[in-house]
C-alpha positions as CSV (number, residue, x, y, z in Angstrom):
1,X,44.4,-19.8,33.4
2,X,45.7,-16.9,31.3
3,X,44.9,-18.4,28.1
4,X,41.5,-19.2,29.0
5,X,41.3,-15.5,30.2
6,X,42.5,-14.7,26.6
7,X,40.0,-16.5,25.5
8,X,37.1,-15.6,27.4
9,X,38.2,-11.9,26.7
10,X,38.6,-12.4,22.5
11,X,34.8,-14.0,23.0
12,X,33.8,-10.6,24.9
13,X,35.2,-8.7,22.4
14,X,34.1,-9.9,18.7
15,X,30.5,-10.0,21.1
16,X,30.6,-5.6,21.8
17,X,32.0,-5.7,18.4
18,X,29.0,-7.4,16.5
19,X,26.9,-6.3,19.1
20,X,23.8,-4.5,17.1
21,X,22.7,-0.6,18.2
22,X,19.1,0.8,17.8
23,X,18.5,3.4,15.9
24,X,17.1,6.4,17.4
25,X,17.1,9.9,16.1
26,X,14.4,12.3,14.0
27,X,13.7,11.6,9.5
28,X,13.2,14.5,7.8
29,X,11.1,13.2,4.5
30,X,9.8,15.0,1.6
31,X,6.6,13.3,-0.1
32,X,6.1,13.3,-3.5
33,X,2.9,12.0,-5.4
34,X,2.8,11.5,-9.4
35,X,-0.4,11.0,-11.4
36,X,-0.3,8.1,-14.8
37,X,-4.1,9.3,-15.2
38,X,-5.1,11.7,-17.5
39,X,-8.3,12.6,-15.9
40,X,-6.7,12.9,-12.3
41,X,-4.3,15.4,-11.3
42,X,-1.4,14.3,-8.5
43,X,-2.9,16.8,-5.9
44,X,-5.7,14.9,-5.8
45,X,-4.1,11.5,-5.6
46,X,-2.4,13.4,-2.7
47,X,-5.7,14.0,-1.3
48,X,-6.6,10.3,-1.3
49,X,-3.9,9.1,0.3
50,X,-4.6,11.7,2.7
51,X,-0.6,12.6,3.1
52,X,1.1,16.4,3.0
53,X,3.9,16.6,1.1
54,X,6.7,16.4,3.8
55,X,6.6,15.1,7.4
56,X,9.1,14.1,10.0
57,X,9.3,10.5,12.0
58,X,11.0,9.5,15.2
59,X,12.4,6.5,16.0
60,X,13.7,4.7,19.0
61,X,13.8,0.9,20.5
62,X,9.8,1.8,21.1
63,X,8.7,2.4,17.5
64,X,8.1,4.7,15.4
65,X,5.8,8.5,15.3
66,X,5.5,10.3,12.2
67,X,3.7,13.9,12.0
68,X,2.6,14.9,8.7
69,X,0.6,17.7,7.4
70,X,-3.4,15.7,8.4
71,X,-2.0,13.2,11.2
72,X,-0.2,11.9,13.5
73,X,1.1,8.3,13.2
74,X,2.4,5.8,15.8
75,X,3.9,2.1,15.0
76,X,5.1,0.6,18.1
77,X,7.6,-2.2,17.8
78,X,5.6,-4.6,19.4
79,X,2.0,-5.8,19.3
80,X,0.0,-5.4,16.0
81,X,-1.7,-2.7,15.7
82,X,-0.6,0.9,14.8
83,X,-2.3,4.0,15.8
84,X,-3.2,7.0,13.5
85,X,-4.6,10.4,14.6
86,X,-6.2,11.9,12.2
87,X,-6.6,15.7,13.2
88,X,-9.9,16.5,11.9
89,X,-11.6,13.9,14.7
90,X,-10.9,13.5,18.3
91,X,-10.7,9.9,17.8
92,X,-7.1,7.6,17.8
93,X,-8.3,5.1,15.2
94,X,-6.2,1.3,15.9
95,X,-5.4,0.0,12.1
96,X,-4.1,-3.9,12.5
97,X,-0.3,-4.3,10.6
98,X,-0.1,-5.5,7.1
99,X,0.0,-8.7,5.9
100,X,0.7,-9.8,2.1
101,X,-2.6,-10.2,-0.1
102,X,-3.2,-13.9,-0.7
103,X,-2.9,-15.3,-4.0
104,X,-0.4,-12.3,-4.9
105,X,2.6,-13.4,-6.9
106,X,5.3,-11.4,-5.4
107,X,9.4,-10.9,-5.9
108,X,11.2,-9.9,-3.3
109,X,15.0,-8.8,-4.1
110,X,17.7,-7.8,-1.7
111,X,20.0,-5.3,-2.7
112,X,22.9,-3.4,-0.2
113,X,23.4,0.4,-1.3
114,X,24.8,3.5,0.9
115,X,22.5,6.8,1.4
116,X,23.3,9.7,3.0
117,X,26.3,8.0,4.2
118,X,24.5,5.0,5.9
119,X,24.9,1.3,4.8
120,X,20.9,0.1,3.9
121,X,19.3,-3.0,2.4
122,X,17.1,-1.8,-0.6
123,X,14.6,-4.4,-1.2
124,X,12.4,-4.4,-4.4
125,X,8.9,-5.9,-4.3
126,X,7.2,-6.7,-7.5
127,X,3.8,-8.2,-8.4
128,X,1.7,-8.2,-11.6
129,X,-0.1,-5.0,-10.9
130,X,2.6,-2.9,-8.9
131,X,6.4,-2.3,-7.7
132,X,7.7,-0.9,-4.1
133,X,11.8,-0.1,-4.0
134,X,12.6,0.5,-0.7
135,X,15.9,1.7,1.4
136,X,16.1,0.5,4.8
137,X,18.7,1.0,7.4
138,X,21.2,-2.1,7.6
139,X,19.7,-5.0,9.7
140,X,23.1,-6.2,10.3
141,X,24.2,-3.0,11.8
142,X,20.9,-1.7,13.3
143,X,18.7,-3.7,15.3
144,X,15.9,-1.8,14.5
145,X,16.9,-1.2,10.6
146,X,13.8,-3.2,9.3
147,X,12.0,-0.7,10.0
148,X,13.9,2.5,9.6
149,X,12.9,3.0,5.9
150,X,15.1,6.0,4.3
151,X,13.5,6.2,0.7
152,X,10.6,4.8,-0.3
153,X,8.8,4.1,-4.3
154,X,5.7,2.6,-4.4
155,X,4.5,2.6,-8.8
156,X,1.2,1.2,-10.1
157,X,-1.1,2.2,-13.2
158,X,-2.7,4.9,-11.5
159,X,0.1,7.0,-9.9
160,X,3.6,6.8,-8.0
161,X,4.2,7.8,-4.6
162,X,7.6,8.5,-3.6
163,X,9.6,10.0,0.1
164,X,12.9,10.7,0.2
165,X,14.6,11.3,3.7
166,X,16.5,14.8,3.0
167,X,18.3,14.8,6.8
168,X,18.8,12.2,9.7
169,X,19.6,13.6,13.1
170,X,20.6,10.5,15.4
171,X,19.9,11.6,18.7
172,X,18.4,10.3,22.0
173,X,14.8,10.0,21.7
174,X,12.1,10.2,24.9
175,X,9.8,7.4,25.1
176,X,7.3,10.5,26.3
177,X,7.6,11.2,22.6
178,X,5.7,8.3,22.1
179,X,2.8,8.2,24.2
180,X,-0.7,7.9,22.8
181,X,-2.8,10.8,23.0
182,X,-5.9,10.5,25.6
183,X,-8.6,9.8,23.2
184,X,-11.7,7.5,22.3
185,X,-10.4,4.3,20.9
186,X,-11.7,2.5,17.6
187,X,-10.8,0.5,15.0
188,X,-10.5,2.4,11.5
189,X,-12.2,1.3,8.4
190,X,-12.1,3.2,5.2
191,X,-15.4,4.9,5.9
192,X,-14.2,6.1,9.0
193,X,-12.7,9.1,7.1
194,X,-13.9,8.8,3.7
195,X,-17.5,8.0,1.9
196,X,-17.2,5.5,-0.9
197,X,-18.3,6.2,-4.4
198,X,-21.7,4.9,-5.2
199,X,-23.1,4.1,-8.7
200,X,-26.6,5.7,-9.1
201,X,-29.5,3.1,-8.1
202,X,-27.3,0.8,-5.8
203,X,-25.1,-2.1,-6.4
204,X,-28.4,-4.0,-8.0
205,X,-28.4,-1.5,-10.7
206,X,-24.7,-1.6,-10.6
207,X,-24.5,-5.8,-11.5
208,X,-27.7,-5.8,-13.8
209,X,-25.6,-2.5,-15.9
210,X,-22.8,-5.6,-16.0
211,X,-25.1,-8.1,-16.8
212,X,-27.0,-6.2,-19.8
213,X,-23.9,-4.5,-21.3
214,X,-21.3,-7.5,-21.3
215,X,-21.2,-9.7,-24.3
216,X,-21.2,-13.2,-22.4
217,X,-21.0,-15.0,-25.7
218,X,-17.6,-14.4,-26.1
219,X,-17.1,-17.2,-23.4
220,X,-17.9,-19.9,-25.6
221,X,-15.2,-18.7,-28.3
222,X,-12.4,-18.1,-25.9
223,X,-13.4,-20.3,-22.8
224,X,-11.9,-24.1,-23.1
225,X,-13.7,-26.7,-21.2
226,X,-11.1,-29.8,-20.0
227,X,-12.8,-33.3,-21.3
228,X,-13.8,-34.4,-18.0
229,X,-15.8,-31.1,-17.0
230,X,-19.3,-30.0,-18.3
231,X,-18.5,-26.3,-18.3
232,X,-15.8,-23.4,-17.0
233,X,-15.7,-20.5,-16.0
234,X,-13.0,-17.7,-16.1
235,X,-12.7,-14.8,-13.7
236,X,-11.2,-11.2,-14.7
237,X,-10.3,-9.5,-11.8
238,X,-9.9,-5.4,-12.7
239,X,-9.7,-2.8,-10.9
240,X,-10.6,1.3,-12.1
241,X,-10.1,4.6,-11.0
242,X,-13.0,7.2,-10.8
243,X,-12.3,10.9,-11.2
244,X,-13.1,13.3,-8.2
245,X,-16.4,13.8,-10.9
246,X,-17.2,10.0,-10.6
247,X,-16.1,8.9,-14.1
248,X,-14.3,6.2,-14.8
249,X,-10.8,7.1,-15.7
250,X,-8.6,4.0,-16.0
251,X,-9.2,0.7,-16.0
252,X,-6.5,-2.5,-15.5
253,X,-6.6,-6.3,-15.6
254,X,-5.0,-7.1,-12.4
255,X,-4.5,-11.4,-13.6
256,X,-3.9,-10.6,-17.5
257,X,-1.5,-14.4,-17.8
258,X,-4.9,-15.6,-16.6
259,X,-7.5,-14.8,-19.0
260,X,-7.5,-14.9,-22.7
261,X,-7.0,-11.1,-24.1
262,X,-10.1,-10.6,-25.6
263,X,-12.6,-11.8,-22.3
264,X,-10.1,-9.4,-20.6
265,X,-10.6,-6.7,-23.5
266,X,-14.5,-7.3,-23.2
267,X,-14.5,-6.7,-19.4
268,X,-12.6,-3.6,-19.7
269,X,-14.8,-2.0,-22.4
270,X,-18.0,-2.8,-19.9
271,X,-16.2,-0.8,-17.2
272,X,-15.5,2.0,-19.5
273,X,-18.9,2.7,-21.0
274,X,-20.2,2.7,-17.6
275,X,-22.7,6.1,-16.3
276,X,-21.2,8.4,-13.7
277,X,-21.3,7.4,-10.2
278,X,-21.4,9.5,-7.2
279,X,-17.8,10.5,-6.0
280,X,-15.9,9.5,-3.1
281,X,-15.3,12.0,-0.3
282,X,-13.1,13.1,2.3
283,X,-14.5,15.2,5.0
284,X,-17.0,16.0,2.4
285,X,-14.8,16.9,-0.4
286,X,-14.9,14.8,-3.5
287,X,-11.4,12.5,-4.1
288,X,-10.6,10.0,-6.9
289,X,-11.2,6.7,-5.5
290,X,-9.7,2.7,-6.3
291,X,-12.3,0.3,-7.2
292,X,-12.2,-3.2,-7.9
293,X,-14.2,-5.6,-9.8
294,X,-14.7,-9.9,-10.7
295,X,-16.3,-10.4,-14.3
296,X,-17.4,-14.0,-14.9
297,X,-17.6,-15.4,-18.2
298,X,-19.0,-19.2,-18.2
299,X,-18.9,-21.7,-21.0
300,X,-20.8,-25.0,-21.1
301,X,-20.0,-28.1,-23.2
302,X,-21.6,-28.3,-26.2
């Protein structure tokens, strides 16, 4: 009997010693936004992310809130949707969670590294257009450490944007933190907040600009048609930043190991020589604004 009590007791014990705690306690973050564009400053790549450059978040067994400087933002632990609060509209817009792009060739490395005295996972996400490092709290230790995220570095050709927790307070946190504000209900989209850039005379003028400035014969030099096929087609996939003027600024090939350099080249120079279109806004202000765009060269057998 005493050795089974022994036993039973050893099994209680390694159980409140692995036993996992929550997390709960207040980030203090600084945000910091860096433009690769000539044309586009990093205040107004800050503008459209629509983020203030600092912002605290609370976390508990609930969830998550974060205030920053133009909203309030609440992930709850369970259930998929998020909430966000934008200031300037009495409105508590639902956003479904993120789920990976299709067709996106991603890396994902784990990495474990102390900060600020706590043990954290970095993970490192890589694709062909971008990188993300980020430091979260130990899932081994922390039950909720997946998604207490201490440093954050998100890089692509248009700009990086980067918080850094400066101070962690662990302390009890009140779920009456977390309730939603009492407000109309609906689901954001992007022209909830912002009006998308529109090239002057409409998307028809928009694809027949395409159509009467790119030089399709280049297909039939760089396109190869497999013996069993009558023709092929190749896809370059781009996407371009316009200015808070409405000019094109940059322009990338977002599947270069697809296409042969030169249809990739070609599609690039159409996007370039492209007329002003009218900028994005936010509450009326003009922002720079992400585009993307397919160009279809074809090729058929001789």
């Amino acid at each position: 009997m005493y050795l089974r009590l022994l036993f039973m007791g050893l099994i209680c014990c390694h159980m409140v010693i692995a036993q996992k705690k929550v997390f709960s306690g207040e980030l203090h973050k600084v945000i910091r936004v860096t433009s690769h564009v000539n044309n586009i400053s990093s205040e107004d790549w800050m503008r459209f992310i629509v983020e203030g450059d600092s912002s605290i978040t609370y976390h508990s067994r609930w969830g998550s809130k974060t205030i920053d400087k133009y909203y309030t933002n609440y992930i709850p632990a369970n259930g998929d949707s998020n909430f966000l609060h934008n200031y300037h509209f009495d409105t508590l817009f639902s956003i479904k969670k993120g789920r990976a792009n299709k067709g996106t060739s991603i890396t994902i490395e784990h990495l474990p590294t102390t900060f600020l005295g706590y043990e954290c996972n970095k993970i490192i996400i890589s694709s062909t257009t971008y990188r993300t490092e980020k430091l979260f709290l130990d899932s081994s230790i922390y039950e909720n450490g997946n998604s207490v995220c201490l440093k954050s570095k998100y890089t692509d050709s248009f700009y990086t944007e980067e918080y850094e927790v400066y101070k962690i307070e662990e302390t009890n946190v009140s779920d009456s933190i977390f309730q939603l504000p009492n407000l109309p209900k609906r689901q954001f989209v992007w022209s909830s907040i912002y009006q998308s850039p529109m090239f002057k005379g409409g998307d028809k003028s928009w694809t027949q600009h395409l159509k009467s400035n790119l030089n399709a014969e280049l297909g039939i030099k760089y396109i190869t048609i497999a013996p069993s096929e009558k023709s092929a087609k190749v896809s370059v996939f781009l996407k371009f930043a316009l200015d808070k003027t409405g000019t094109v600024a940059n322009v990338i090939v977002t599947n270069p190991l697809d296409v042969h350099p030169m249809l990739a080249k070609e599609a690039i120079r159409v996007l370039m020589l492209q007329p002003h279109w009218l900028p994005a806004t936010y509450l009326g202000q003009p922002i720079p604004y992400l585009l993307s765009q397919k160009i279809i060269f074809a090729r058929n057998a001789d």
